[in-house]
Each structure stands twice: as C-alpha cells, then as structure tokens.
N, C-alpha and C positions, 0 to 999 in steps of 0.2 A: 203933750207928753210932759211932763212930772219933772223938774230935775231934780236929781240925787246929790248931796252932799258929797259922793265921792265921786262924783263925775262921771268919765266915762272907764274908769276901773271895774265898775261893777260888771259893765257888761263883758268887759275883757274876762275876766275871771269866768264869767259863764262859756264864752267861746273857747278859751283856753282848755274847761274842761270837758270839750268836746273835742277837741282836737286830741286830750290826751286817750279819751277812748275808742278816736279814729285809727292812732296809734299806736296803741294798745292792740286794736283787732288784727292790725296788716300784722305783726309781730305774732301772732298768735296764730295767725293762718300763713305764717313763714314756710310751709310746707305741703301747703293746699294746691292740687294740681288745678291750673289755672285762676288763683286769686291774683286779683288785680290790686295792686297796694292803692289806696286813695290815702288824699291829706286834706285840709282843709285851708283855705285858702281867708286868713286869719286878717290880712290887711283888710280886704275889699268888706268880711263881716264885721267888723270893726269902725269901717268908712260909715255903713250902714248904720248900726245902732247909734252914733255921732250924730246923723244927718235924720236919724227921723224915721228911717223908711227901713227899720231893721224887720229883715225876713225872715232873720234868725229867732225871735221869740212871736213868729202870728199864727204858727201851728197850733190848731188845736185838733185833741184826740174826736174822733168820730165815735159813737154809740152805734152797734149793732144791732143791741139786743137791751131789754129795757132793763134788763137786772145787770147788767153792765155798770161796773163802778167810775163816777166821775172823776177825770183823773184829772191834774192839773198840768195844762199846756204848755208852763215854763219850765215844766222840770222834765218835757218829751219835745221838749223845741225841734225842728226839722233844722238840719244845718246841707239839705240835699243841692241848694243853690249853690251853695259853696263849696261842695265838695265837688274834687278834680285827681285824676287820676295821676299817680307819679309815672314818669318815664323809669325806666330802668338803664341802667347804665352796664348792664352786662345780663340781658335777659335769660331768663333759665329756660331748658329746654322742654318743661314739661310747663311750659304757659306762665308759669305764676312770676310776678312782677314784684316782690316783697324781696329787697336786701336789707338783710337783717342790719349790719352794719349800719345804713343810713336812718333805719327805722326807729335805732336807738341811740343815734345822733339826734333825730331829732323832737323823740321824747324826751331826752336829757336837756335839750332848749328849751323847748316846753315848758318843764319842769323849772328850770331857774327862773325864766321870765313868770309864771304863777308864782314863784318865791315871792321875786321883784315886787311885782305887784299886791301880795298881801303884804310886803313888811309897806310899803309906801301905804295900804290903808292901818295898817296898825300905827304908823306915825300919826296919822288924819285922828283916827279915832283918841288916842291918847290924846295929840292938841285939843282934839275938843273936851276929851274928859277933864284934861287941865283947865278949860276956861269955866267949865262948869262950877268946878270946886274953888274957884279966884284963885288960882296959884300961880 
C-alpha cells in the first residue's frame, strides 16, 4: 500500500462521506413504516484503512451484462461491514427506528469533523505549496 502525503485523512474524508449519506437516508426515511436507522461505525473503518486491511475501499462493482458501464469501485465502496443499526431510545410505534433529533445531531458532528479535517489538509497542502515556491 502507497502512502499518501496526507496520511490517514484521506481516508477519513472518504468514510465521513459515507456516513453523511447513511445519515442523510435514516433522516429521509424519518417516516418510513419500519425503517431501521443505521450509522456507520466510523472508528473500527478508520482502524481499518490505518492497518492495511481496509474493507471499506475492496468492493468492486460486478458486470451483468457486457454493455454494462465499468464503474469505479472507490467511488461505490461497500461500507456494509461497518454498518450497525442505531438502538432507539424511545421506539415509534409503527417499527421505524429513525429519531430525527439524533439523526441530526449527528449529521451536524459529521459535518464539523469533515470541516476539521479538510481545513487541517488545506493547511498540509498550502505548507507544501509554500516549500515549493521557497517562501
């Protein structure tokens, strides 16, 4: 495996944005008779892509049929290892598992920590842009 100049950011930014459209959907199916909210389980893919043995980017799309367009497998990564289902803390009566409230607690986490992490590679990239130019 390759290492990246920005370490293991890159892959956070990838996992992060899977998580924002794990919860993105629980939030969108906030009404769905029996939807089960799932999160994704952002340490343990993160331990992973660190250690080598990232699960999160070895999916690759299958062909059906031969006029099937080759698609690129990092940009349809499976995150199904990682995905676990939230408990609910006050279940609704018609099955579904989605409190919106927490949903968007913790999309709003999400979202700063994806902040975080792109201003920390925009610092990365500018020092290096700096050492390029001698300044």
């Amino acid at each position: 495996m390759a290492e990246s100049i920005f370490g293991i950011h890159e892959s956070a930014l990838k996992i992060r944005e899977q998580r924002a459209e794990i919860l993105a959907n629980n939030l969108a199916n906030a009404d769905t008779p029996n939807f089960k909210a799932r999160d994704l389980d952002f340490r343990s893919a993160l331990q992973d892509a660190s250690s080598g043995t990232n699960r999160f980017e070895t999916s690759a799309m299958a062909k059906t049929n031969s006029r099937h367009i080759d698609g690129d497998a990092n940009s349809f990564a499976s995150t199904s290892s990682y995905l676990m289902y939230r408990q609910p803390t006050q279940p609704s009566l018609d099955g579904n598992t989605v409190e919106s409230h927490i949903e968007k607690a913790k999309f709003m986490e999400n979202g700063m920590q994806q902040t975080a992490t792109l201003e920390f590679l925009n610092g990365k990239i500018t020092g290096l842009r700096s050492a390029i130019r001698g300044e």
